[in-house]
C-alpha positions, 0 to 999 in steps of 0.5 A: 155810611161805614164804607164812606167813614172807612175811605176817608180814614187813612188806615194803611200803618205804612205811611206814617213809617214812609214819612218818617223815613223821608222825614229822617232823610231831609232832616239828614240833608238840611244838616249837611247843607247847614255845614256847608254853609259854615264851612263856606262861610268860614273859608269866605272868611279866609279868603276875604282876610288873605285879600285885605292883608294882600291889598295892605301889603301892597299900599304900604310897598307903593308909600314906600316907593318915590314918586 
């Protein structure tokens, strides 16, 4: 019954440390990723502001133009 009760307790100390590890590295990753979204999010921003000053400018060129 002991050698039973000893397998199916984890006793190896390198595992916890391996998922703290990886744990350290996702984290990481999901901070990056996160930025990127702001940053996209920021330069679709600009981008969509740029296009409707663009297409204004252009409506008020053809109200100016005759017919």
């Amino acid at each position: 019954m002991a050698k039973a009760l000893i397998g199916y307790l984890n006793s190896d100390l390198r595992v916890p440390a391996r998922f703290e590890v990886e744990n350290a590295r996702l984290r990481s990753r999901v901070n990056e990723l996160e930025q990127l979204v702001l940053r996209l999010k920021v330069e679709n921003d600009e981008l969509t502001a740029a296009q409707a000053a663009v297409l204004l400018d252009l409506e008020t060129t053809d109200e100016l133009q005759p017919a």
